[in-house]
C-alpha positions in Angstrom: 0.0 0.0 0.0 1.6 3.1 -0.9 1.0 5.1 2.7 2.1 1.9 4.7 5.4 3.1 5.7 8.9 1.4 7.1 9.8 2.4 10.4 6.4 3.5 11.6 4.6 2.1 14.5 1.3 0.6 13.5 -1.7 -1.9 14.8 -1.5 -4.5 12.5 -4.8 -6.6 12.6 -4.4 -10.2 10.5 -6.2 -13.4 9.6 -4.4 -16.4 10.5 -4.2 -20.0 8.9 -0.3 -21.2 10.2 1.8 -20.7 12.8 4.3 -19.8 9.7 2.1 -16.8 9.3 4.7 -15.6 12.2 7.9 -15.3 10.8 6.4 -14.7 7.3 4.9 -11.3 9.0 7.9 -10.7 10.6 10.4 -10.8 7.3 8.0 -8.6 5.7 6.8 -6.1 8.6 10.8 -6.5 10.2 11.4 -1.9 10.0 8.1 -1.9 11.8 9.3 -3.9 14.6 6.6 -6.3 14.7 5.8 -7.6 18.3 2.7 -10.7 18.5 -0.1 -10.7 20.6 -0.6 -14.4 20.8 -1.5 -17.3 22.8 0.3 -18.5 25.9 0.6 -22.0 24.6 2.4 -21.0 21.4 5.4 -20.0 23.9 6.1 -23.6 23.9 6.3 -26.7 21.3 7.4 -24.7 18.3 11.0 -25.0 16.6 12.2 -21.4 16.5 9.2 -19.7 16.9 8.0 -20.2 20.4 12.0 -19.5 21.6 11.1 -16.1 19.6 7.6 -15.2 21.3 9.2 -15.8 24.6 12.0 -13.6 24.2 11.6 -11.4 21.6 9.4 -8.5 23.9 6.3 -10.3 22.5 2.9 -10.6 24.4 2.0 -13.6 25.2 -1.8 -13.6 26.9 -3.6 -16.7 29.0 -6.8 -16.7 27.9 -8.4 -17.8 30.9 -7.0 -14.7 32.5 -8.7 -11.5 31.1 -7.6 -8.8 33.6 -4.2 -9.9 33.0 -3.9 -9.9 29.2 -5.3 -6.5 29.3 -2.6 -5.4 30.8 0.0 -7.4 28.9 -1.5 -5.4 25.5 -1.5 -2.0 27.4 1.6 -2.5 28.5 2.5 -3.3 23.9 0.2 -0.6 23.4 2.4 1.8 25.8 5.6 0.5 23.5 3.8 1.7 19.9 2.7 5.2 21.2 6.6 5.6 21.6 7.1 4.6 18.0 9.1 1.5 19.9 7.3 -1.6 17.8 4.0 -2.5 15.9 1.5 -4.4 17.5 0.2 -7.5 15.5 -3.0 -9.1 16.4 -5.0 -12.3 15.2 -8.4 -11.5 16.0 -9.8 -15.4 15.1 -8.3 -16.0 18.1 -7.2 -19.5 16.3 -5.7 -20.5 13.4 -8.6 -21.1 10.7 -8.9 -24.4 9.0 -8.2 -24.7 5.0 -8.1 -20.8 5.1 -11.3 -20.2 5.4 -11.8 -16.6 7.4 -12.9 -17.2 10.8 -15.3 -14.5 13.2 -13.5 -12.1 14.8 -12.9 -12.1 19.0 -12.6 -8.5 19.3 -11.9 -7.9 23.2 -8.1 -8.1 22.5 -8.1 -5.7 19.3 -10.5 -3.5 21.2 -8.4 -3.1 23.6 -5.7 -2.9 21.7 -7.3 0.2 20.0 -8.4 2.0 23.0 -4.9 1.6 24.4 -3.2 3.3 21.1 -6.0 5.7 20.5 -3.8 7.3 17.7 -2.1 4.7 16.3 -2.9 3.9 12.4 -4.7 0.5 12.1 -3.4 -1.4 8.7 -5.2 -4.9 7.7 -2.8 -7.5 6.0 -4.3 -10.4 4.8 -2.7 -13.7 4.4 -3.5 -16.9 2.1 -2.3 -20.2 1.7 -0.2 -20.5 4.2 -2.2 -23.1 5.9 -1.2 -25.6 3.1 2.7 -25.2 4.8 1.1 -27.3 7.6 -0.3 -29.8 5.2 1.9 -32.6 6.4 1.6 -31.5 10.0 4.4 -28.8 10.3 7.6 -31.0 8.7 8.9 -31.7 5.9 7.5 -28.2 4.6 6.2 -28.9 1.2 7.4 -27.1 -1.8 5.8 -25.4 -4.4 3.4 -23.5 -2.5 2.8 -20.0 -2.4 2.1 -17.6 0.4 0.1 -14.2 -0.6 0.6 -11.5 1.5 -1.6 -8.3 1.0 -0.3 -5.2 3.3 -3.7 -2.7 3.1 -3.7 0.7 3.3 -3.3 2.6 6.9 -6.5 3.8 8.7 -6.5 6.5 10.3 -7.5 7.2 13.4 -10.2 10.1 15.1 -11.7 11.0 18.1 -14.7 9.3 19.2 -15.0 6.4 16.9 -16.9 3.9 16.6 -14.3 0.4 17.6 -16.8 -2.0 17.0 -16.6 -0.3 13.2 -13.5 -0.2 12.6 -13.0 -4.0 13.4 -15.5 -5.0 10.9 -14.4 -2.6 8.5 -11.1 -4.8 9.1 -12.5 -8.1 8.5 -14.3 -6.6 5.3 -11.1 -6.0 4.0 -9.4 -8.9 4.7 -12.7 -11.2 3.8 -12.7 -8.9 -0.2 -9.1 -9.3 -0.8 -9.4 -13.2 -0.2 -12.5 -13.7 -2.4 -10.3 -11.3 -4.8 -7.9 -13.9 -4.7 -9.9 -17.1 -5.0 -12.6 -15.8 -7.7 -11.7 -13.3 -10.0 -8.3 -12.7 -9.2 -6.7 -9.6 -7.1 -7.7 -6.0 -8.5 -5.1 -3.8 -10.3 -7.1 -0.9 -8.8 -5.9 -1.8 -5.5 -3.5 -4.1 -4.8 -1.9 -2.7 -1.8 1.2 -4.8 -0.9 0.9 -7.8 -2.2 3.5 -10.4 -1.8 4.0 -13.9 -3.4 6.3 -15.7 -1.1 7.5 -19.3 -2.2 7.8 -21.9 0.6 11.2 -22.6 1.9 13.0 -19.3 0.7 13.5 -16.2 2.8 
């Protein structure tokens, strides 16, 4: 997208269909300083990643324990409104089968929204990454390709409504992956989109 800049703090909401969505996010978000708001349980169990979300400043929320992932995403929020990092949330809460988009849990992104009140919000939308896990994480298979669509910062104002802007999220992300499955993706706008083969990078 041409007004998604390097080196700028954003919230960057994002469906999710892999745990490979991670460090594909991360190459290509890596000026913004991408930090994860994700899961406790993906702290553990994951080659490479999980050693990451534990000790790369990321958030990593119990679910079972509202009051204290609020303050966990605050406390990211407080980092971003210093132009320290970008937060990155999955708001499907889970990683959606066959790609298909999931609803959206918004208590985490709402907060996330009234803690960075003037923070852009951009909507990146991934596909096919869920086919990586295909064999059930290893041997990666080849041949696929990752699409990566970077959208267009929203800005924000005073007094809006979060409850919009969420959906106004997931409309995005839901049109650019029937763009990509039906018809194709748009010329007229194709923000930043990014075909990534499997196993370089």
């Amino acid at each position: 997208a041409p007004g998604f800049r390097p080196r700028t703090s954003y919230l960057v909401v994002a469906n999710h269909q892999s745990m490979f969505d991670i460090p594909i996010l991360g190459a290509l978000l890596f000026s913004n300083f991408p930090k994860y708001i994700s899961k406790r349980e993906l702290g553990r169990g994951i080659p490479s990643v999980s050693y990451n979300l534990r000790r790369g400043g990321h958030v990593l929320i119990d679910r079972g324990d509202a009051p204290s992932a609020l303050v966990a995403i605050r406390e990211l929020a407080g980092r971003v409104r210093l132009g320290r990092a970008s937060a990155v949330i999955f708001p499907e809460g889970t990683r959606a089968r066959v790609g298909e988009l999931g609803a959206f849990r918004p208590a985490g992104t709402r907060a996330l929204l009234d803690a960075a009140p003037d923070t852009p919000v951009v909507a990146v939308t991934v596909d096919e990454s869920w086919r990586l896990l295909a064999r059930n994480m290893f041997p990666v298979p080849w041949g696929v390709r990752v699409r990566v669509r970077i959208g267009e910062p929203i800005a924000r104002r005073p007094g809006e409504d979060r409850e919009a802007l969420i959906e106004r999220v997931r409309q995005e992300i839901a049109t650019t992956l029937a763009s990509w499955r039906g018809t194709g993706v748009t010329t007229a706008d194709p923000g930043a989109l990014r075909d990534l083969p499997a196993g370089t990078g």
